[in-house]
C-alpha positions in Angstrom: 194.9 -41.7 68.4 195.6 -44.9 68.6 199.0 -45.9 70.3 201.3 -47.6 68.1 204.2 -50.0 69.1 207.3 -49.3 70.2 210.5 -49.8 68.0 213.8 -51.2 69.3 217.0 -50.3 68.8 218.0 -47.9 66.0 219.3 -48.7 62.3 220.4 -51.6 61.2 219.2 -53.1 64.5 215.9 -51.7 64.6 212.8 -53.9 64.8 209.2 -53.8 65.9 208.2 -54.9 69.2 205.0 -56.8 68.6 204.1 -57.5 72.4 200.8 -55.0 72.4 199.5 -56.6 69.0 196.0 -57.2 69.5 193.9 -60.4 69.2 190.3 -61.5 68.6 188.6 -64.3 70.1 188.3 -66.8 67.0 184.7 -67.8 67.9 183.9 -64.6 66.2 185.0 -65.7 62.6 183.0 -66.6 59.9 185.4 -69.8 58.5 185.0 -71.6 54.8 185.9 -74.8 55.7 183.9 -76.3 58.5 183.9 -80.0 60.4 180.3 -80.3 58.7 181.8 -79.6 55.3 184.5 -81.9 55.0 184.6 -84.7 52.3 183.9 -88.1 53.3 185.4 -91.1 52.2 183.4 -93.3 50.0 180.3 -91.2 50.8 180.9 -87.4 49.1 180.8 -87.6 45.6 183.6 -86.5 43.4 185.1 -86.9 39.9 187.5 -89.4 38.8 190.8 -87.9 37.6 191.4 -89.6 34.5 195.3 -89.8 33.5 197.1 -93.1 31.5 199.5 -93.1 34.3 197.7 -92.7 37.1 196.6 -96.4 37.9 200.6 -97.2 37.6 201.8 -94.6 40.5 198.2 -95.9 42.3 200.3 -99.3 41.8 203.4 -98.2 43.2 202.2 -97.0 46.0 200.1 -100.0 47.2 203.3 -102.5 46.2 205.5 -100.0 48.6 203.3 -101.0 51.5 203.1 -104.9 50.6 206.9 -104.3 50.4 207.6 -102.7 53.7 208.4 -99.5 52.3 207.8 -96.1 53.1 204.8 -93.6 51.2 205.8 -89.8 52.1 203.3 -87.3 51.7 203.7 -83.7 51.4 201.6 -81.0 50.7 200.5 -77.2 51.1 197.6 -76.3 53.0 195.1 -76.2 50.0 194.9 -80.0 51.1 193.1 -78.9 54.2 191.4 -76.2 53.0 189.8 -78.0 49.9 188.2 -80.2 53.0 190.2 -83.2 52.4 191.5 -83.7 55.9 189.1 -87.1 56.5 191.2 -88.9 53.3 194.6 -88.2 55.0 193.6 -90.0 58.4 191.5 -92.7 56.1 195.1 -93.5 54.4 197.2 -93.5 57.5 194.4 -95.7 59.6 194.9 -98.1 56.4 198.7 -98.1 56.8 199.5 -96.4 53.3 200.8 -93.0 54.2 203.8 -93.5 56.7 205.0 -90.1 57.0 202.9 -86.8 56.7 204.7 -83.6 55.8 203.6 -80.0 55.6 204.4 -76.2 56.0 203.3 -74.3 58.9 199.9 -73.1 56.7 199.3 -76.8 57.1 199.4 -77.2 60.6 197.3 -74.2 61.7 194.3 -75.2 59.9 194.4 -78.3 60.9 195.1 -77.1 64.4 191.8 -75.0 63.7 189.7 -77.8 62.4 190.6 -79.4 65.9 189.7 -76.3 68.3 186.9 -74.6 66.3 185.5 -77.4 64.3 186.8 -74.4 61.2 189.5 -72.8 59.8 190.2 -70.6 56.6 188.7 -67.3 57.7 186.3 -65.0 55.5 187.0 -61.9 56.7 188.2 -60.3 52.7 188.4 -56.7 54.1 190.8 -57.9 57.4 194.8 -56.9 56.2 192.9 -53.6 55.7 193.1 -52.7 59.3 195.5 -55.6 60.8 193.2 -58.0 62.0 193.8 -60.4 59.6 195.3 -63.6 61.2 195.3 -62.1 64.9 193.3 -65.0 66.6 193.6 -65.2 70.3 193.3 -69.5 70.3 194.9 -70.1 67.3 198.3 -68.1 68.7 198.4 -68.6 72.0 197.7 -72.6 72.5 200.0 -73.2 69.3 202.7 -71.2 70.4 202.2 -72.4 73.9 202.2 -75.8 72.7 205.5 -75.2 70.6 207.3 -73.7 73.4 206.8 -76.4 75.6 208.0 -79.1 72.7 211.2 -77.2 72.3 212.0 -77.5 76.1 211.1 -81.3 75.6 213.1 -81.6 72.1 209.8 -82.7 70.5 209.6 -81.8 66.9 206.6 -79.9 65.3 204.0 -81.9 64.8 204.4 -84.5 67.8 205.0 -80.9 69.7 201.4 -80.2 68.7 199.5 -83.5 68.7 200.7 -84.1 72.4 199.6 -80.9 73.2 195.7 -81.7 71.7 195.9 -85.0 73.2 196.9 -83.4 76.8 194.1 -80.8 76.5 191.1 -83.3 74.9 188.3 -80.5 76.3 189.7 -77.4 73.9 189.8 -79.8 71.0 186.2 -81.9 70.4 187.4 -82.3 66.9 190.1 -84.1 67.3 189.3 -86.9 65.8 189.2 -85.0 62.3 192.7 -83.5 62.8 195.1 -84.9 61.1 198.3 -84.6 62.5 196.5 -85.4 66.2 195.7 -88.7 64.6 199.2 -88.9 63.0 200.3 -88.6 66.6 198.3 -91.2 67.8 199.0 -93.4 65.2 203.0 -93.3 65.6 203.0 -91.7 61.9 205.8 -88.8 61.8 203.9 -85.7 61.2 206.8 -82.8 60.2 205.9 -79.3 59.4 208.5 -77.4 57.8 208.5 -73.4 58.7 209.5 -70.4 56.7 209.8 -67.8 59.7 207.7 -64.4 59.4 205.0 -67.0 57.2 202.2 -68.0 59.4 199.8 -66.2 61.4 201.0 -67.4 64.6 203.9 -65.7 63.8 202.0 -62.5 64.7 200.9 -63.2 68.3 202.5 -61.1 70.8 204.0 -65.0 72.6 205.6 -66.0 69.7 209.0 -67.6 70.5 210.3 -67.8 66.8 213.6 -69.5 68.7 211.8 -72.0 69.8 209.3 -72.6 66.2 212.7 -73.0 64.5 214.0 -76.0 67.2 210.6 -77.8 66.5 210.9 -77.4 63.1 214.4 -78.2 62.7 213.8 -81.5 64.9 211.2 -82.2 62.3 213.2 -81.5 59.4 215.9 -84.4 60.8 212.5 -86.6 61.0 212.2 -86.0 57.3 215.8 -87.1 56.9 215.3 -90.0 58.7 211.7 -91.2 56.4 213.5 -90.4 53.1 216.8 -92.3 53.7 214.7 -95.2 53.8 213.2 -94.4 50.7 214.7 -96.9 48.8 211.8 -99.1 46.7 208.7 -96.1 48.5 207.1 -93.6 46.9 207.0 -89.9 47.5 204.0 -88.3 46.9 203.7 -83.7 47.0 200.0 -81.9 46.6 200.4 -78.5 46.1 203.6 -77.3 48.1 205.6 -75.7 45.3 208.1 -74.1 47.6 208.3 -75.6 50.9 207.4 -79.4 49.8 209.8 -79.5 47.3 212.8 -77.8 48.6 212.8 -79.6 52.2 212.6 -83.2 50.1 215.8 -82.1 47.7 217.8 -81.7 51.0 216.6 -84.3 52.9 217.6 -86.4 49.9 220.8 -85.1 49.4 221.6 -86.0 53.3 220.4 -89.1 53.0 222.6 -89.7 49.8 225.6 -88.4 51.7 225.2 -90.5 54.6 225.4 -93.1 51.9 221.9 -94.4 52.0 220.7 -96.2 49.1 217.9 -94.3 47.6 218.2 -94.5 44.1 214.7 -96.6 42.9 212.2 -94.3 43.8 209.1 -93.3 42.7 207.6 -90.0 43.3 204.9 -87.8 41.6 204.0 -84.5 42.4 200.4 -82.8 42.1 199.5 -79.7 40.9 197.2 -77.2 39.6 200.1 -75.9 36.9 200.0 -77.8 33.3 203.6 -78.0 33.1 203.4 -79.9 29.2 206.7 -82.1 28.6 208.2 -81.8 32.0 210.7 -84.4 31.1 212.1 -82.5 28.8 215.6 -80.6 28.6 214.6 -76.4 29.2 216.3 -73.4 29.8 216.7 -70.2 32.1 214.3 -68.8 29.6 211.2 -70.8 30.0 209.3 -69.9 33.4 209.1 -73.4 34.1 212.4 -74.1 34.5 212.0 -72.3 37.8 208.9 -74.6 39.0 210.7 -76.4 41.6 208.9 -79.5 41.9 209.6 -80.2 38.5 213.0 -80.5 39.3 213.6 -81.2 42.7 210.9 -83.7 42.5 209.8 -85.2 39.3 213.2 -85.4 37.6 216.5 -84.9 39.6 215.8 -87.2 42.2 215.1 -90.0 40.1 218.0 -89.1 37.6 219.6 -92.5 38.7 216.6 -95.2 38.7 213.1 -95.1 39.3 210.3 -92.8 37.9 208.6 -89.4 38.4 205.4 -88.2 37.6 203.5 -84.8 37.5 200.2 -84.8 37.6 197.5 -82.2 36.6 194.4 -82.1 38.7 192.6 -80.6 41.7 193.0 -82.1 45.0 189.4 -82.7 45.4 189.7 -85.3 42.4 193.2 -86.6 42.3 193.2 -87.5 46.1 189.7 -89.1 46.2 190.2 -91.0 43.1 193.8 -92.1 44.3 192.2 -93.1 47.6 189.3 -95.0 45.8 191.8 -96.6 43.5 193.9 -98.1 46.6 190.8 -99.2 48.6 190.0 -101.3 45.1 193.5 -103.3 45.2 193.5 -103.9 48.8 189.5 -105.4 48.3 191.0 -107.0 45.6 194.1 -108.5 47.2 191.6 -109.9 50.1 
């Protein structure tokens, strides 16, 4: 019989030592999303998303850079895992995004992309007998590189990218991860954790004290982007939770600090067709609890500017958006 792990403590304080978990060498997995597969600017083929608005926010965002001002961009992890990762670094070698934010979902496949040259695994039968999410690299090197950021007061991301950019022979895809070309560009990368969330949670060297000092280092980083958000845009793909929750704060310390950030424009992205969102709706309809709809789209610009959500899949609203901005800039030339 197989031995199990040992609990600690007894009641109340009772938890599970997770120090004999067991790993698997990630070479092993199949993966969905692979370096080969990844959408290429201006080369892969894709739709145009087609909304009356859309060339405005394109607009909005291009005049922020002219201006000097700051484009935040947030998103889930469907952003990496719908192969999009090339668009991201396209936009912040072009100077448009200024600060990247994410969840920890986020950074792992990215982190993956950069190791394995793959992430997202295939494996639809693995919570069956706990080997889902137990990969050895994936674990160890981002928990290694984590702990050693803490000790350094590094945040997050910049905890990671120094670690791939001090260990160039276990990443040969770096040059396709973004938040190691974030790093390397001087663009804030922040990745906002829920504890217990992410698989590297799970590895028996997890040091969740020293995950929440990174993240909470990156979370002041986020602070310090949106306080000068005054005249920028903030832009959210897909993080419905983390995303939208981490902006509302940041905002509301910004505002406290008494930082002017008042004419904004921000749009959020999303899969969900959330019909008159600028409309007035109650505790009954389940939109009402959508949080980008409020924490986004319509609080924060309660007092000047404009907010936008958009209906669309990643693989055509950020292409299109990135065709859209390459246009003005030709254009401006």
């Amino acid at each position: 019989m197989k031995e199990r792990g040992t609990f600690i403590g007894e009641g109340r304080s009772q938890y599970l030592d997770i120090a004999e978990v067991k790993t698997y060498d990630a070479s092993i997995r199949r993966n969905l999303v692979t370096i080969e597969n990844l959408m290429i600017p201006s080369v892969t083929p894709h739709e145009n998303f087609e909304h009356p608005d859309f060339d405005i926010l394109v607009s909005k965002i291009y005049e922020a850079r002219k201006n000097g001002k700051p484009v935040i961009w947030s998103m889930g992890a469907h952003v990496i895992k719908n192969r999009l990762s090339n668009y991201l670094i396209a936009l912040i070698k072009e100077g448009v995004i200024t600060h990247i934010a994410s969840n920890g979902a986020g950074s792992i496949h990215d982190f993956e992309l950069a190791y394995l040259g793959g992430t997202s695994e295939d494996v639809p039968t693995a919570i069956e007998d706990g080997s889902f999410g137990m990969w050895e690299q994936t674990g160890a090197w981002m928990n290694e590189a984590l702990q050693a950021g803490a000790k350094e007061n590094l945040g997050y991301g910049e905890a990671l990218g120094k670690y791939i950019a001090e260990h160039p022979e276990r990443f040969p895809n770096r040059e396709n991860c973004v938040l190691y070309q974030a790093y390397v560009h001087n663009v804030p990368a922040t990745y906002h954790i829920a504890l217990g969330t992410d698989i590297i949670h799970q590895h028996p060297t997890c040091d969740m004290a020293a995950i929440g000092r990174c993240s909470g280092i990156d979370f002041k980083k986020m602070c310090a982007s949106v306080a000068k958000l005054e005249g920028g845009v903030f832009l959210n793909f897909g993080s419905a939770v983390i995303g939208a929750e981490v902006f509302l704060k940041a905002l509301s310390v910004a505002r406290n600090l008494g930082y002017e950030t008042f004419h904004i424009t921000t749009a959020n992205f999303d899969l969900i067709d959330l019909g008159d969102y600028r409309s007035k709706i109650g505790y009954s309809d389940p939109n009402y609890y959508y949080r980008p709809r409020k924490n986004i789209v319509n609080r924060p610009t309660s007092r000047g500017g404009f907010g936008w959500h958009f209906c669309g899949d990643h693989q055509i609203t950020i292409p299109t958006l990135y065709d859209k901005l390459m246009a003005l800039k030709a254009n401006d030339n």
